[in-house]
C-alpha positions in Angstrom: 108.3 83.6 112.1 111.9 84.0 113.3 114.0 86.4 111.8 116.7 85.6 109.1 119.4 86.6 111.8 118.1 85.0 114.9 117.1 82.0 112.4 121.2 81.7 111.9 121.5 79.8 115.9 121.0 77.1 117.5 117.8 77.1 119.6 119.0 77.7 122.7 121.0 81.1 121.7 117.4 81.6 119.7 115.6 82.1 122.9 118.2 83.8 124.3 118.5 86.7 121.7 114.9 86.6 121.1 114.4 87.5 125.4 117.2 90.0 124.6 115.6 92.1 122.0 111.9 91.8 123.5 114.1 93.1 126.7 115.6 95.7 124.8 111.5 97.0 123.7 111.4 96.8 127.4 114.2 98.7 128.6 114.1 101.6 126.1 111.3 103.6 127.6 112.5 104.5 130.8 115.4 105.8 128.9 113.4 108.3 126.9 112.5 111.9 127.9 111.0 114.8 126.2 111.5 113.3 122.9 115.0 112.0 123.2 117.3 109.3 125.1 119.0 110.2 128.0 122.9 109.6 128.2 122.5 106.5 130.4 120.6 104.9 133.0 123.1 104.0 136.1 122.2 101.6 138.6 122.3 102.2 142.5 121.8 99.4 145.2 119.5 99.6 147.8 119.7 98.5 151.0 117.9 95.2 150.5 120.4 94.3 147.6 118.5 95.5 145.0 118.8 97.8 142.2 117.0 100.8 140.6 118.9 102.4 138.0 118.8 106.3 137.9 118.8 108.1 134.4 121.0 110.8 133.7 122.1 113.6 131.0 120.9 113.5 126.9 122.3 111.9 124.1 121.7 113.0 120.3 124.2 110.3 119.8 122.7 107.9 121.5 119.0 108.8 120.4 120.1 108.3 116.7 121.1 104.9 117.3 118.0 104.0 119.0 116.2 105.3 115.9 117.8 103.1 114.1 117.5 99.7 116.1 113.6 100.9 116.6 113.0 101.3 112.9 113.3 97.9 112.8 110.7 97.1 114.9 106.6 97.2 114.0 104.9 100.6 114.7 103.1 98.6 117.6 106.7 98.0 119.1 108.0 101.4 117.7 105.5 103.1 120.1 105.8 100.9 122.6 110.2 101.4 122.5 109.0 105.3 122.5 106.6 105.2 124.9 103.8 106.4 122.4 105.3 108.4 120.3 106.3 106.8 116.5 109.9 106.7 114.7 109.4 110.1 112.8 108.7 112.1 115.8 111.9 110.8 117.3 113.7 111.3 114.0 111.9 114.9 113.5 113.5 115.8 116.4 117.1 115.3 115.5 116.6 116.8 112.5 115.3 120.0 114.2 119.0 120.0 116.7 120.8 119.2 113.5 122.2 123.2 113.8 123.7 122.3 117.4 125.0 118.8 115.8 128.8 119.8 116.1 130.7 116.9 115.0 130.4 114.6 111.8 129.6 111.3 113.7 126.4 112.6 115.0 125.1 114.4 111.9 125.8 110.9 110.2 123.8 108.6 112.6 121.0 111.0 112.3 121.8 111.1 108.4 121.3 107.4 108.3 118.4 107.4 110.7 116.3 109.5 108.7 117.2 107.3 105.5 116.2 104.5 106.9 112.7 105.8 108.7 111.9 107.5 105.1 111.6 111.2 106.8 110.9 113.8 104.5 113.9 115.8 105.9 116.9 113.7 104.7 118.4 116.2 103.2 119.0 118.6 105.9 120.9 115.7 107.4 122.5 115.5 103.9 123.8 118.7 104.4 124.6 119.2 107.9 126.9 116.5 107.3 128.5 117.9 104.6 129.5 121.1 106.7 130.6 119.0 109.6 132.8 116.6 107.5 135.5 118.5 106.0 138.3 117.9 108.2 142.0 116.2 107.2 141.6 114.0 109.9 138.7 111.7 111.6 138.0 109.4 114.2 137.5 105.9 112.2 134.4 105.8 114.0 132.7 108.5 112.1 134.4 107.7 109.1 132.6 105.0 108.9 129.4 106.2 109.6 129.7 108.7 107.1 129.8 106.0 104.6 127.1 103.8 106.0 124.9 107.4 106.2 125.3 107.8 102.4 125.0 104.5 101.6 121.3 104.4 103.5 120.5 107.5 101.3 121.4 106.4 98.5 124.0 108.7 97.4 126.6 108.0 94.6 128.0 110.9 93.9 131.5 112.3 95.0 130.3 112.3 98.4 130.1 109.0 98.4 133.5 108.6 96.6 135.1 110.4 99.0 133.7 108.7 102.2 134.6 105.5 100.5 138.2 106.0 99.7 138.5 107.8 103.1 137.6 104.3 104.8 139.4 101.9 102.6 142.4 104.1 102.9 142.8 103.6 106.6 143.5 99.6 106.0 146.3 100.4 104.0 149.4 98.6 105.1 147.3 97.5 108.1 145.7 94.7 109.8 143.3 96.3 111.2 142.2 100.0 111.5 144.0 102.6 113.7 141.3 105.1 115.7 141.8 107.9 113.3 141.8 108.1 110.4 144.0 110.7 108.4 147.4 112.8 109.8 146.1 115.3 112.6 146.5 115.4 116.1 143.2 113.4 117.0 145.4 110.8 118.6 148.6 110.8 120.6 151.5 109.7 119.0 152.4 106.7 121.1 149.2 105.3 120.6 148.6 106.1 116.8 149.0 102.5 116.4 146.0 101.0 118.4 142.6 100.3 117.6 139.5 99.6 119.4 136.5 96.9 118.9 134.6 100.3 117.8 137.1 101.1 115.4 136.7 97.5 113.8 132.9 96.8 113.4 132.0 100.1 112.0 133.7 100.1 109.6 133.2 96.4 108.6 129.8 97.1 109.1 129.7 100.5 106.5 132.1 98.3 103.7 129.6 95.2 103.9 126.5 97.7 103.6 128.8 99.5 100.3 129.3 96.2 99.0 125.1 94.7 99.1 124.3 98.8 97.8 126.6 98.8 94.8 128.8 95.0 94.4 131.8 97.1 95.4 134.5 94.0 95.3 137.0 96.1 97.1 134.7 97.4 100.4 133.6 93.4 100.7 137.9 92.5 100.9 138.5 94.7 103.1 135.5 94.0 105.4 136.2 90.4 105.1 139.6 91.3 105.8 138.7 93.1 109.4 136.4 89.9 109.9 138.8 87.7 110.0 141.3 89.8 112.2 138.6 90.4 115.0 137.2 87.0 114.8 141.0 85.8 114.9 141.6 87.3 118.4 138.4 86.6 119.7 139.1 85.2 123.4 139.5 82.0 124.9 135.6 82.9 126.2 134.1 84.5 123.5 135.8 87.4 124.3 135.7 90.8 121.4 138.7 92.3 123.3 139.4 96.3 123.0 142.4 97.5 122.1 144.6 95.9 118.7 147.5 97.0 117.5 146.2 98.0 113.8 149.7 97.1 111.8 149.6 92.9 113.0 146.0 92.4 114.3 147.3 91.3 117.8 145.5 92.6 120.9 147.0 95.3 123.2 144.6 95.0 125.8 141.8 93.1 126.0 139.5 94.5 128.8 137.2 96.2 129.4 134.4 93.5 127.7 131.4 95.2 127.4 128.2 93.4 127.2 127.0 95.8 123.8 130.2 94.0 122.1 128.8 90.7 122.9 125.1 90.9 122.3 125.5 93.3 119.6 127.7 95.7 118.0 130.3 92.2 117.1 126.9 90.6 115.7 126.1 93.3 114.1 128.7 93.9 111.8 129.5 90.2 111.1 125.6 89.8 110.4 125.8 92.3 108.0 128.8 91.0 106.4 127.2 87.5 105.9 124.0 89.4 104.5 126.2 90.9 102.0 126.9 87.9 100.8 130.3 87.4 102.9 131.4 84.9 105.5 129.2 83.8 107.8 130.7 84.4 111.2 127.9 82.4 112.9 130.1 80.1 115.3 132.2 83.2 116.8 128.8 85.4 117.1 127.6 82.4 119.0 130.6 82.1 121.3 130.2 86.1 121.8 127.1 85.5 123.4 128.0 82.5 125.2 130.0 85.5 127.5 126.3 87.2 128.1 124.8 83.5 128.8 127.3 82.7 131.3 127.1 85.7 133.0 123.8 85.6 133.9 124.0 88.5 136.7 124.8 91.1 133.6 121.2 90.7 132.4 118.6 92.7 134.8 114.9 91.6 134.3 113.4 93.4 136.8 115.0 96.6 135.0 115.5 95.7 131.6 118.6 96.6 130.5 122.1 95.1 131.1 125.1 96.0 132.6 127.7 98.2 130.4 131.1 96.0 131.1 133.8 93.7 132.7 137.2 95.3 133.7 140.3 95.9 135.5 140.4 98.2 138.7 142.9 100.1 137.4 143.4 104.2 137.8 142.9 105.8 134.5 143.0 103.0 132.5 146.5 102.6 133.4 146.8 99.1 131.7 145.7 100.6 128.4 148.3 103.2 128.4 151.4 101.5 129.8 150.4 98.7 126.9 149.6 100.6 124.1 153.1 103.1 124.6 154.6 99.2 125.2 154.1 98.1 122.1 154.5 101.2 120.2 158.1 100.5 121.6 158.1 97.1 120.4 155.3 94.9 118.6 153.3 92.1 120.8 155.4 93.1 124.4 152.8 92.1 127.1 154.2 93.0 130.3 151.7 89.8 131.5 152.6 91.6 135.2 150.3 94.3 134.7 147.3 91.2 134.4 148.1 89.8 138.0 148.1 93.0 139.6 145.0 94.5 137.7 142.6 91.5 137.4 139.4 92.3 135.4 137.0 91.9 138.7 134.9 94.9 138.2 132.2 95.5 136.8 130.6 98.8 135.4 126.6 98.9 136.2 125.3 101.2 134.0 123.1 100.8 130.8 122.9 103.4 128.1 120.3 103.6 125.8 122.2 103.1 122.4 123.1 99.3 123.7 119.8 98.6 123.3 119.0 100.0 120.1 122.4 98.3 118.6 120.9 94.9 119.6 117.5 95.4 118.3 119.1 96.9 114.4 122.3 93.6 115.1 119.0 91.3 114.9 116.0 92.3 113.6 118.1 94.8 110.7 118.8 93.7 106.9 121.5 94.6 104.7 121.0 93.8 101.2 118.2 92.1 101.3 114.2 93.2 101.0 112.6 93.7 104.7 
């Protein structure tokens, strides 16, 4: 039987989804080393042309959000994604690096992953992220796993409040959100306007989960309300562009495009929105991953994974800079130069391992609804 989500498309992007996430089982294990994920897999060419892609560094990060999009999965595919071992040993051992978890992001995802895999230990994840998340101010990001976290464990109590209020704070006389969340010195000042995709579907995501847990009427608004603003700038190609400016919802810069925006994070979120009981963003999710289909050279068989992103060949992300201090001088100024002499022609050839457990939980996951 087809799942719910997958059930949503027309055939054609059916087939294509369902070769992603059976991919995604594919690609996962050569990613996973002494119990956890490695920070990425980055691809070399050989001298024939081809490519191997070489693994490199650890991700607790990373390994949380694999956990997640593997829970989703049967135990014959769970092992299979883990190369014989099952969800709660990768779970188990999160929970046992909690103490050298030093920021509230990762204690959240691993929070939520242990919800969500039933491990006995929850509440060491419970706490750890109540040490870590005490600050004034917060990468949006985090924020919003925090909430989604506590909302996969079921809490209600001030906890929960707090997270809550933290997140539907930050839309306050915005569009859409900023990347922190708070007053601090997280960001720079001349970009304390901007927003990335990131900052968008996390949130979105964590409001639409608080709304299916609880029939919060305020987290659905405000979820619908970053819906429509990231669905309203999609591009001209099924484009989720990167950088907004969080006070009108217009895009600062678009690029990079990366291929985890496409296939997953952007479904996702809307997915889980329309679970919830929302709008069902099903024509712009297709159109998202009409950008995978017609890039056909993104998606690497042989290797199972795909590559990272599109961008510009510009030195330190000089685009972003120049137009995110642009239009903190003056709303919507494009300097439209800067796109003829940085065209997006490159591409980043790298895959790492939380790409792939995004698109298994953006497709296989439910929100609301019974499994």
């Amino acid at each position: 039987m087809t799942d719910h989500r997958i059930a949503l498309l027309s055939s054609g992007h059916q087939d294509f989804v369902t070769g992603m996430v059976d991919l995604s089982v594919r690609g996962l294990p050569p990613g996973y080393a002494d119990g956890e994920f490695v920070f990425t897999r980055r691809g070399r060419q050989n001298a024939d042309g081809t490519w191997t892609a070489a693994p490199e560094g650890r991700s607790i990060r990373y390994s949380a959000i694999v956990a997640l999009g593997v829970g989703t999965l049967t135990e014959q595919r769970q092992r299979a994604a883990l190369a014989g071992d099952s969800l709660l040993d990768l779970v188990g051992n999160l929970i046992k690096r909690l103490p050298e978890v030093t920021g509230a992001g990762d204690a959240a995802l691993i929070c939520w992953a242990a919800a969500e895999a039933g491990h006995a230990d929850l509440d060491l994840a419970l706490s750890r992220l109540a040490e870590l998340d005490t600050g004034a101010q917060i990468h949006t990001v985090e924020a919003a796993w925090a909430l989604a976290a506590l909302v996969a464990a079921g809490v209600t109590d001030g906890r929960a409040e707090r997270a809550r209020e933290r997140l539907l704070a930050g839309l306050r006389g915005n569009r859409l959100y900023p990347h922190a969340l708070g007053k601090g010195p997280l960001v720079p000042r001349y970009r304390a306007h901007v927003g990335c995709f990131a900052d968008q579907v996390y949130p979105l995501q964590a409001l639409a989960r608080l709304h299916a847990a609880t029939g919060d009427a305020e987290a659905l608004r405000a979820a619908e309300q970053v819906a429509e603003g990231i669905c309203r700038a999609q591009g001209p190609q099924g484009e989720w562009w990167w950088h907004y400016d969080a006070r009108t919802g217009s895009v600062v810069e678009g690029y990079p495009v990366y291929s985890v925006h496409q296939l997953s994070m952007g479904p996702m979120a809307l997915l889980d929105l329309a679970d919830a009981g929302g709008t069902a963003y099903v024509a712009e999710i297709s159109k998202g991953l009409d950008w995978m289909i017609e890039r056909p050279a993104f998606v690497l068989e042989e290797l199972a994974l795909t590559w990272r992103k599109e961008a510009r060949a510009d030195p330190r992300k000089l685009v972003r800079g120049v137009r995110a201090a642009a239009t903190g001088v003056r709303q919507g100024m494009r300097l439209g130069v800067l796109d003829r002499i940085y065209p997006p022609v490159a591409v980043d050839r790298e895959c790492r391992p939380y790409e792939l457990g995004w698109l298994l939980y953006a497709w296989l996951s439910t929100c609301g609804q019974t499994s």
